[in-house]
N, C-alpha and C positions, 0 to 999 in steps of 0.2 A: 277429367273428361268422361263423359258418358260412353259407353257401349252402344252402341247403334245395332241394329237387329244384322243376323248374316244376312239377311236376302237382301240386304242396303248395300252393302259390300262388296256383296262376289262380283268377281269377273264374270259377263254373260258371254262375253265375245269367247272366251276362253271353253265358254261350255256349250255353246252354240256350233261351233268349231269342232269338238270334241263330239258330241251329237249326229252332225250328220257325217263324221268318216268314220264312228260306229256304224249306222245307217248302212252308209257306202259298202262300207265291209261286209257287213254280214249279208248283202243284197249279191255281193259278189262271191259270198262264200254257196248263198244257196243256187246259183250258178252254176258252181266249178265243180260241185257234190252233187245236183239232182236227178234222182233216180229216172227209169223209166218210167215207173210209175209214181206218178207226185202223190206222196202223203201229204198230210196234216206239218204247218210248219213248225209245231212243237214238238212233233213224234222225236223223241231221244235218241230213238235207235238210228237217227240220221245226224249226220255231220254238220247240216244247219240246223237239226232242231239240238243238238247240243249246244252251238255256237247261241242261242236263242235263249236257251236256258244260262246259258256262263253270263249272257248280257242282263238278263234278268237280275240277276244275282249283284249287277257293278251297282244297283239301288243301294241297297242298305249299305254298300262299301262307302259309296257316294253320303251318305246321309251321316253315317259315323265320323266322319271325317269332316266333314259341314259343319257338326255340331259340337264336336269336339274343344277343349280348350288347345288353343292354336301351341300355347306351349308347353303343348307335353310332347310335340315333336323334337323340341330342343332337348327337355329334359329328359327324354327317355332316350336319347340317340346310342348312347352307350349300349343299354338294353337290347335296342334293335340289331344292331351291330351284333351283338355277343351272339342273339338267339341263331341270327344268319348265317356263322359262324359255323357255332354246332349244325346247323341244318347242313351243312356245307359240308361239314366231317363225318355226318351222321349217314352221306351218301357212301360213302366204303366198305361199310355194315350192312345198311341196309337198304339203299339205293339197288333201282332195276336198271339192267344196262338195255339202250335201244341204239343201235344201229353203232353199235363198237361203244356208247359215251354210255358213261354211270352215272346218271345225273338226274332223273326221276327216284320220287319215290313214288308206291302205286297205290292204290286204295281203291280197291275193288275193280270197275269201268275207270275210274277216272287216276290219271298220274298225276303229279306235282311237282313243277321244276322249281327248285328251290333259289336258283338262281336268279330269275328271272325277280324276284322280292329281294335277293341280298343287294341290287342294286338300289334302291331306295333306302336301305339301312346305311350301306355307305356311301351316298351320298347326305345323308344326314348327319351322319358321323365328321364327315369332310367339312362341311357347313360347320359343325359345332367349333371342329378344333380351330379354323381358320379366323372364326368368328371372337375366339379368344385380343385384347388387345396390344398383349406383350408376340403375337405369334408377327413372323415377320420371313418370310419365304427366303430372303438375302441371306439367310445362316442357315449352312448345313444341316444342323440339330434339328431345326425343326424342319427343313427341304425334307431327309431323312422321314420323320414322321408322318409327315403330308405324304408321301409315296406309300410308306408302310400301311397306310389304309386302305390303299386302294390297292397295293398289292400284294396284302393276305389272303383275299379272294380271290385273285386270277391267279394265285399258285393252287390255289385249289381245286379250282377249275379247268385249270389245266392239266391235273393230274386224274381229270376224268373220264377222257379227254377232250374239253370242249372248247376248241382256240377260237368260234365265233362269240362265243359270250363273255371270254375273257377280254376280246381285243373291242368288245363296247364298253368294259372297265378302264379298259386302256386308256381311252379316250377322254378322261377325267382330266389328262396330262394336257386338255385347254384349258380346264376350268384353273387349273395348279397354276397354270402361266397368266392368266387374266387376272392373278392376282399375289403375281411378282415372282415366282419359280422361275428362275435363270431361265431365258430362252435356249441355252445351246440344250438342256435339256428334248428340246422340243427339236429341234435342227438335229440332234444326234438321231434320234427315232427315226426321220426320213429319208437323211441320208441312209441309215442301216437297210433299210427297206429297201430304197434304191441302190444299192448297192448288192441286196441280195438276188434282186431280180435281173440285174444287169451283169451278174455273174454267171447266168443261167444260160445267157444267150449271146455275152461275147467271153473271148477266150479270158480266163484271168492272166494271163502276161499281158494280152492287150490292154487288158482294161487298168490294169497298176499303172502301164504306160499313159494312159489319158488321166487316171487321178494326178498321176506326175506333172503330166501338163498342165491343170486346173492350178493346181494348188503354189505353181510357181509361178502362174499368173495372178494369184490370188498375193502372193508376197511378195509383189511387185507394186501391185495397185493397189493395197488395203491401207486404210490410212484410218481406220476408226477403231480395229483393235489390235494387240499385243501382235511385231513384229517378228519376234524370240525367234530364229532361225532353228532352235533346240524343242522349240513346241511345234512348229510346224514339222520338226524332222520326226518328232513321237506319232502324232495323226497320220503321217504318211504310213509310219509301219504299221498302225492300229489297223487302221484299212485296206492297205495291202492283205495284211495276215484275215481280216476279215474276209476280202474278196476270196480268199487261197481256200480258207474252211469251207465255202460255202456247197461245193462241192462232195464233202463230208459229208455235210448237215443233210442235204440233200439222198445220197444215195443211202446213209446206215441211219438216220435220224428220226429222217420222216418216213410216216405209215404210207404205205402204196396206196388208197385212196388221196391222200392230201399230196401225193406227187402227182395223179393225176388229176386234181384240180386246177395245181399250176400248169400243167402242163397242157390245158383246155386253154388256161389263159394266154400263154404266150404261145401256144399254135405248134406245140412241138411235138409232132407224132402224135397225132391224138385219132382214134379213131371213132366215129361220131355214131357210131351205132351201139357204140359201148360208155367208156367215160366221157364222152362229147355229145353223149344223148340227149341231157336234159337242159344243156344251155343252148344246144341245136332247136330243138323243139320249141325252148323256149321265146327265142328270137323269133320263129318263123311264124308264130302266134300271135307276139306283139307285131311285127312286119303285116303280118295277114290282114290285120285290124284298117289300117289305111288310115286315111283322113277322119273321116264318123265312123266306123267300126263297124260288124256283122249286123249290130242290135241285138240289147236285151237278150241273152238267153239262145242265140241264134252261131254262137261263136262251132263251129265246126272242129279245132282243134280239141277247145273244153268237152266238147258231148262227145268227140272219140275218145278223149281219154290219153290224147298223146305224149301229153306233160306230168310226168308222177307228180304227186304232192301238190298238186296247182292251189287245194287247198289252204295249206299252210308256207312254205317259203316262196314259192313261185306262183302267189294268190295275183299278184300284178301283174301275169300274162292275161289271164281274162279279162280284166280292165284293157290291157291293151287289145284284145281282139275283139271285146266285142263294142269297145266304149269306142273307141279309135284312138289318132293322135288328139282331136280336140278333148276326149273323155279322161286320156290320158294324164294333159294338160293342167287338165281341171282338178284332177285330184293330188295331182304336187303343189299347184298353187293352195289350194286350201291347206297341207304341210305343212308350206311357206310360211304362209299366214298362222297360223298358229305357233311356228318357233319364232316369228318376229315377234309376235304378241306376248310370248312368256318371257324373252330378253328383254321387249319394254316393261314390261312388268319389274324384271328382275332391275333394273337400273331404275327405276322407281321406289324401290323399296327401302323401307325408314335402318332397317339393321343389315348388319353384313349377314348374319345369319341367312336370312331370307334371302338377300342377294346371291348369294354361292350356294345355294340349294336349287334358284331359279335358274342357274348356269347350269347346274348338274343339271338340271331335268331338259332343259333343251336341247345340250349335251348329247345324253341318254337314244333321246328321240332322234332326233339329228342323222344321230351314225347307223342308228335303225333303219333309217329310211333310207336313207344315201347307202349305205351298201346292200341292204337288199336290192334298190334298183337295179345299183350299177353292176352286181353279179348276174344280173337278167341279161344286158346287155352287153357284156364280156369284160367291162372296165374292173372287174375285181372278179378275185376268186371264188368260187362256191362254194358259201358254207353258209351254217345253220343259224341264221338270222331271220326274226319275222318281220313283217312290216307292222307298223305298232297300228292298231284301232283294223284290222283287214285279216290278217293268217289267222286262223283257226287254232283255238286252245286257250283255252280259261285261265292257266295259269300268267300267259304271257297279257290277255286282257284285263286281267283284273290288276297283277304288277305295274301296268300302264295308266290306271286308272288310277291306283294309288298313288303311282309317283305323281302325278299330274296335280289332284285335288288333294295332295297337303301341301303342292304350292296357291293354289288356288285361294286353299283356309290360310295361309300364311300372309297372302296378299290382302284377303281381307280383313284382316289382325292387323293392317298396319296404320290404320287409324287410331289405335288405342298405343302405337308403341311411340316414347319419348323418344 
């Protein structure tokens, strides 16, 4: 079979898509940043004219990756993986710490979160091993190593301390299950979660007394897996003793910033001129917005300045005040539209390779978007997530870019693959 040119190939919809929530974004970045006085919108020394410049720059990323043979993503995965790795270790040494996390390194004006690219390494790495045809998720050994990829990085990262970029690694644990990882794996994860946050706010005696109650309703009526009176007696204690620590964890564990996250989230003692500031602000912003929103540039919250950081994680309060609920709308829907298009995609594709790299990147993006929102709007806690192709910082735009258009070159390789 003949090669066919890339520009026969590519997905448009994918980069048309890609396109205008660049667009979007940076039209909202120069928003949330402009000065009193409007410069030039390539001046550097501004916040959109750097955003302007990082965009420039996703060209040639874009073109290398186009142009490239599609499988040297496969065969280099190890490589990428390993460089991401050191990059990862190399922050202990020589990594700059901002705002408590060690997780930059700096170079002159501009920093480099290295992280934001080890995500693309493993998930290529992930792709490759699963990709193998002896691999088979039903057996420990390799359960075991499917995790071990995904979680040498977020020990890493964790140890810098950055639990929002670990816990979009986390989130691999669909891609692991969509392709035969025990689901209790995935049901352990939620209930823990739930479990941790429902210790917070009812009493743990209370609460061991309602798991008591579920779970002997649950061995009552289950009728599709193992009855073992001796396994449900083990779970009971597991999660008891879990609801009991949680309390621990809580008071000598966690950094008093990240107590007062939760503590914004579920409403307990928080006071709003302090840690309740910026999800206060933020709401009131998006609220202010209405149905069509201020107009263009017209947002009263953004030009006061009442939302720290509006440029980068809380870049979708501007959309909401000045775009409104329909502008709102409109830019989830294009979201939408674009991780349905890389999942049909991904279910399209001639290799599992390519399949499980298209799950990761939707994945990836996914939890980007969904929890930035939903920290704007109080359904999750605040932390340090951008919203992919909007927040401000080259490092996170260009990692977005990459991940994206080596599924892109991948999808269009799949005409030449048996």
């Amino acid at each position: 079979m003949k090669n066919q040119s890339v520009g026969n190939r590519i997905d448009y919809i994918s980069i048309l898509l890609y396109i205008v929530l660049v667009i979007m974004g940076w039209m909202t970045i120069y928003s949330a940043s402009l000065p009193l006085e409007e410069t030039s919108i390539f001046d550097i020394s501004q916040i959109y004219g750097r955003q302007m410049l990082f965009i420039g720059l996703t060209i040639p990323l874009i073109l290398v990756i186009l142009f490239s043979d599609a499988k040297i993503f496969e065969r280099l995965s190890f490589v990428f993986y390993g460089v991401g790795i050191l990059l990862l270790l190399g922050l202990f040494v020589f990594g700059v710490t901002k705002k408590g996390q060690t997780n930059w390194y700096q170079f002159g004006g501009f920093g480099f979160q290295p992280s934001e690219f080890v995500k693309t390494a493993t998930a290529l790495l992930l792709a490759k091993y699963l990709s193998y045809s002896q691999i088979n998720l039903k057996y420990t050994k390799h359960q075991i190593i499917g995790l071990a990829i995904v979680g040498i990085p977020v020990l890493l990262i964790l140890m810098q301390p950055d639990a929002g970029s670990a816990m979009i690694f986390i989130s691999l644990i669909f891609v692991l299950n969509r392709e035969g990882l025990p689901s209790w794996y995935f049901f352990s994860g939620i209930i823990a979660i739930a479990l941790f946050f429902l210790s917070l706010v009812i009493e743990p005696a209370y609460l061991i007394g309602i798991i008591f109650i579920i779970m002997v309703i649950h061995y009552i009526f289950n009728r599709k897996i193992s009855r073992n009176p001796i396994v449900y007696g083990l779970l009971y204690l597991v999660m008891a003793g879990f609801a009991f620590s949680v309390s621990y964890v809580y008071d000598s564990v966690l950094e008093p910033h990240q107590k007062d996250r939760i503590n914004v989230l579920i409403g307990d003692d928080v006071d709003m001129k302090r840690e309740g500031y910026n999800l206060n602000q933020s709401m009131i912003a998006i609220g202010s917005g209405g149905l069509l929103g201020k107009g263009y540039l017209e947002g009263t919250q953004t030009k006061g300045g009442f939302v720290p950081e509006q440029h980068t994680d809380y870049i979708f309060t501007t959309v909401g005040e000045e775009w409104g609920f329909v502008g709102s709308i409109t830019v989830i829907l294009l979201f939408v539209a674009l991780f349905l298009r890389i999942i049909y995609l991904a279910e399209n594709q001639k290799t599992k390779f390519s399949r499980v790299y298209g799950y990761c990147v939707a994945t990836y993006l996914f939890t980007h978007f969904f929890v930035n929102i939903a920290m704007l709007i109080k359904l999750f806690p605040t932390i340090g997530v951008p919203l992919p192709f909007f927040s401000y910082g080259g490092s996170s735009l260009w990692a977005f870019t990459i991940l994206l258009f080596i599924f892109i070159k991948l999808d269009a390789n799949k005409v030449n693959e048996w």
